[in-house]
C-alpha positions in Angstrom: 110.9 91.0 108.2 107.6 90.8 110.2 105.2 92.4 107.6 106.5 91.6 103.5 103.8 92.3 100.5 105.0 91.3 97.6 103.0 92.4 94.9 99.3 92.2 96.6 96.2 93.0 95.1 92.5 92.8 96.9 89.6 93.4 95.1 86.1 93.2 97.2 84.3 90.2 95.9 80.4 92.1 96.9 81.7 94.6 94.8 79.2 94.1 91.3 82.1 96.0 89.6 85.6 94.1 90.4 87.5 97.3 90.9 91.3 96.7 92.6 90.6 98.3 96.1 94.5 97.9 96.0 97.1 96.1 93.7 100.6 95.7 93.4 101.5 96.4 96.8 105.0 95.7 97.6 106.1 96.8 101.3 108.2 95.3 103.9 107.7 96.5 107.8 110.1 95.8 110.7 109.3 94.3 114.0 110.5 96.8 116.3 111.8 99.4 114.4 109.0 101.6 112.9 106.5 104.4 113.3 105.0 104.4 110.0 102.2 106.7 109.0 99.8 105.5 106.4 98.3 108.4 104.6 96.0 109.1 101.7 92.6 110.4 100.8 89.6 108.8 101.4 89.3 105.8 99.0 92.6 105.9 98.0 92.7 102.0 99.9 94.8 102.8 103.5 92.1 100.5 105.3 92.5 97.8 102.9 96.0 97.8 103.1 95.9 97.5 106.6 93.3 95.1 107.2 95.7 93.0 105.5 98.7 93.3 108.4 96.3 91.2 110.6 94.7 89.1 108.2 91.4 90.7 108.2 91.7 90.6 105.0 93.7 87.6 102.7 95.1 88.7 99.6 93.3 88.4 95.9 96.5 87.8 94.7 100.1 88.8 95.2 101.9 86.8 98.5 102.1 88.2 102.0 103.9 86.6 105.1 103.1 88.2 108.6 106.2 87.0 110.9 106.8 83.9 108.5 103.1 83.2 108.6 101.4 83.1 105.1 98.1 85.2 105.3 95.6 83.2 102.7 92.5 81.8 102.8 92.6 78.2 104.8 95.6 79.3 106.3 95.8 79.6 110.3 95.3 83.3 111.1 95.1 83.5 115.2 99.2 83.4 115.3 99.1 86.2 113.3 96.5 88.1 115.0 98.4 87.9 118.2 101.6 89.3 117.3 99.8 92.0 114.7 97.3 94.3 116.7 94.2 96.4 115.3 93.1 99.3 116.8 90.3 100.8 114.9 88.5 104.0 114.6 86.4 104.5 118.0 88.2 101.5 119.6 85.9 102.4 122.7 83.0 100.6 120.3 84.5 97.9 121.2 84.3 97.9 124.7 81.6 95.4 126.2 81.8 93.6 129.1 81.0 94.7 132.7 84.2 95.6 134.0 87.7 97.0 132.4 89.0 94.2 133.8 87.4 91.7 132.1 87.2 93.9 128.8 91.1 93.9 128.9 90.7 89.7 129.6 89.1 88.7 127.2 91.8 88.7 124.4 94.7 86.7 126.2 91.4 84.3 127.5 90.5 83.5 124.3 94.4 82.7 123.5 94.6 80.3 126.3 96.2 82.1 129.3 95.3 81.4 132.5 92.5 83.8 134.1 95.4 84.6 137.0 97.8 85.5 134.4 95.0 87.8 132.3 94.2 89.5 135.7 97.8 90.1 136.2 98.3 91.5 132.4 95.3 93.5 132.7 96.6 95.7 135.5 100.0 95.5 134.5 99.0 97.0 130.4 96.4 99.5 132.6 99.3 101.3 134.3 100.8 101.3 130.6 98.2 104.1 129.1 98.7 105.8 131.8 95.3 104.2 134.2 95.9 103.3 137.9 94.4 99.5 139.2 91.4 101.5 140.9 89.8 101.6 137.1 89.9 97.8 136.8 86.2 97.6 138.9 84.8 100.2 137.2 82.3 99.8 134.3 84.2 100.7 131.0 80.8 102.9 130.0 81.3 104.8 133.2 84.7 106.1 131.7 85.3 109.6 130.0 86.1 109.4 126.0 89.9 109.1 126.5 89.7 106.4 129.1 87.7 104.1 127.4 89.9 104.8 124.6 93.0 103.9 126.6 91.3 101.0 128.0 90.5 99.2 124.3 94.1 100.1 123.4 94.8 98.5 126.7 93.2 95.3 125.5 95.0 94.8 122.3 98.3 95.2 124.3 97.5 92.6 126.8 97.5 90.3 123.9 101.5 91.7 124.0 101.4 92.1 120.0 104.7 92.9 118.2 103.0 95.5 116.2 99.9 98.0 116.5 98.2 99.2 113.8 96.0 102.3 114.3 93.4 104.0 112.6 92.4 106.6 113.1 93.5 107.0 117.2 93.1 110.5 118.1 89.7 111.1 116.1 87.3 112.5 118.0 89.4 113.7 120.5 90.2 117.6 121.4 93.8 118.8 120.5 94.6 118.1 124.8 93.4 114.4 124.0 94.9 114.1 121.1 98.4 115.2 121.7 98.2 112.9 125.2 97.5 109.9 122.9 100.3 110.7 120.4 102.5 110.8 123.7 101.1 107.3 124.6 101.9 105.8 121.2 105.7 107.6 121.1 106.2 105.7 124.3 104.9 102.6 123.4 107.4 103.0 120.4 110.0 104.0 122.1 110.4 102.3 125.8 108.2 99.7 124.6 109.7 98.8 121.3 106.2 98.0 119.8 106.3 98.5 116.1 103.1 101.1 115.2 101.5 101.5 112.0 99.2 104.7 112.0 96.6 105.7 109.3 95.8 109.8 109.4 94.7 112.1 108.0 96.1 114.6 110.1 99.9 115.9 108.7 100.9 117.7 111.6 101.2 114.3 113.0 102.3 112.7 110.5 105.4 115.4 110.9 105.8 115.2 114.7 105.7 112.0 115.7 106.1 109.1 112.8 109.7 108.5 111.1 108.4 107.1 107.7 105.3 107.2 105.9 103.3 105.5 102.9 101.2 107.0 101.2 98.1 105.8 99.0 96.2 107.1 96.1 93.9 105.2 93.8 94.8 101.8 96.0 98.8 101.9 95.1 101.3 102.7 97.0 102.8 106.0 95.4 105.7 107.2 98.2 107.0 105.3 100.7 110.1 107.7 102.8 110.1 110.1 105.4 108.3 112.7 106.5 110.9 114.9 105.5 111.6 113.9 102.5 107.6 114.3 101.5 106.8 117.5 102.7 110.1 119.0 101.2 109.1 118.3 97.6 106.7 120.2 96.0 105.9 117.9 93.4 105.3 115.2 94.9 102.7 117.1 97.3 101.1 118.6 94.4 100.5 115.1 92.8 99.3 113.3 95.8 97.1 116.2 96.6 98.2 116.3 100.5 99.0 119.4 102.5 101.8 120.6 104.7 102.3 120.3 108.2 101.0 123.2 110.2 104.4 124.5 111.2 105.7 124.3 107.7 102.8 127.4 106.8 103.9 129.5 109.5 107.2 129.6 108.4 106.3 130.3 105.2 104.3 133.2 106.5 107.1 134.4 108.6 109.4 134.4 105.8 107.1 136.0 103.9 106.4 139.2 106.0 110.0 139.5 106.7 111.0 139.3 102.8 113.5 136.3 103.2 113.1 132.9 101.6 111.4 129.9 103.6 113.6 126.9 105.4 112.3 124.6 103.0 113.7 121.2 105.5 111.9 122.5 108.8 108.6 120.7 109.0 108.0 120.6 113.2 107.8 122.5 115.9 110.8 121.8 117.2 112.4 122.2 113.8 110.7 126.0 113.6 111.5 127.1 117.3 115.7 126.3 116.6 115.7 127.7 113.1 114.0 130.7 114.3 116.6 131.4 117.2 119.4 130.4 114.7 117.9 133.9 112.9 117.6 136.0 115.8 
């Protein structure tokens, strides 16, 4: 397994009240298998949980092993960081140095590759999200929104991690941006084989695009299945207090006006287009 928590608590030690800001976390994530979505309210500990799959954080207590490398404190943490990728919210923040070449250098600099070999990544990981060489001069801060977006991305994967974890990606961005980012991410997935671990809050794509998801409540780990299987049971979304993909409600509403009952497994778009022919 590349990611394995095995019963992980964190509390934050400036915290004057030692609440858990998670506990008891057991999970186990694949190398090159998953889209996993990472959902929950605000609170409810996503970014904790997280921050642990690149050692940002080191367990309170409980074990965790990133690709056979113990995450703890005194423990070496840079192999880890390599393979395990963190894209946070606004990765454009990021962004600082003169060009988006040497922004997109600087990470396999500082892990010992050859300047010739980082130029080489860097254009090669450009072309990747979808950016031609001709950006590589340019000032990252003379970029739109997206492209500095893409670029930061662009940096982590020069670093050629096994795994990217995302939160946040597409906030910010207009539904146009957002869906061309999802479309990035599904094909670093799939031609790519990059495990990606996304935290939303957005269900629609959590239903579109991931294949399992977690979510988190109180800093526990209450479901952990697919997408279907959540948004199917009406329990379970009444407990977690989450709502239903977008496509799921117009269903309903279409079922509704025409007096039949709903499709209760068709959660996307795709799902709703061929369920609605199959009734024509």
């Amino acid at each position: 397994m590349a990611i394995t928590f095995q019963k992980v608590g964190y509390q934050y030690p400036q915290l004057q009240q030692q609440k858990w800001a998670i506990s008891e976390i057991d999970l186990l994530i694949e190398p090159t298998k998953e889209f996993v979505a990472v959902i929950g309210h605000t609170g409810s500990g996503k970014s904790t949980l997280i921050q642990h799959m690149n050692a940002l954080l080191t367990p309170t207590v409980g074990q965790l092993n990133v690709f056979q490398h113990e995450v703890a404190k005194g423990k070496p943490l840079s192999p880890i960081r390599k393979r395990v990728g963190m894209v946070f919210q606004f990765p454009e923040y990021q962004l600082f140095e003169e060009t988006v070449e040497r922004d997109i250098m600087f990470g396999p600099l500082n892990f010992g590759v050859s300047k010739d070999v980082a130029a080489a990544k860097a254009a090669e990981v450009l072309s990747v999200v979808g950016m031609d060489e001709s950006f590589l001069s340019r000032s990252p801060f003379s970029l739109s929104g997206g492209q500095m977006r893409r670029v930061a991305i662009a940096g982590i994967l020069a670093m050629e991690p096994d795994i990217l974890v995302l939160d946040e990606p597409t906030v910010g961005l207009d539904p146009a941006g957002q869906e061309e980012m999802m479309k990035l991410f599904t094909s670093l997935h799939d031609d790519y084989h990059k495990t990606l671990v996304i935290v939303t809050h957005d269900m629609n794509i959590v239903a579109e695009y991931t294949k399992r998801v977690l979510v988190m409540k109180a800093g526990q780990l209450v479901f952990d299945g697919s997408p279907q299987a959540l948004f199917t049971d009406d329990a379970a979304l009444e407990l977690f207090e989450l709502g239903r993909p977008d496509m799921m409600n117009v269903l309903a509403s279409i079922a509704n006006a025409a007096g039949t009952s709903k499709a209760a497994s068709v959660i996307t778009f795709d799902q709703v287009v061929a369920y609605l022919l199959e009734q024509s």
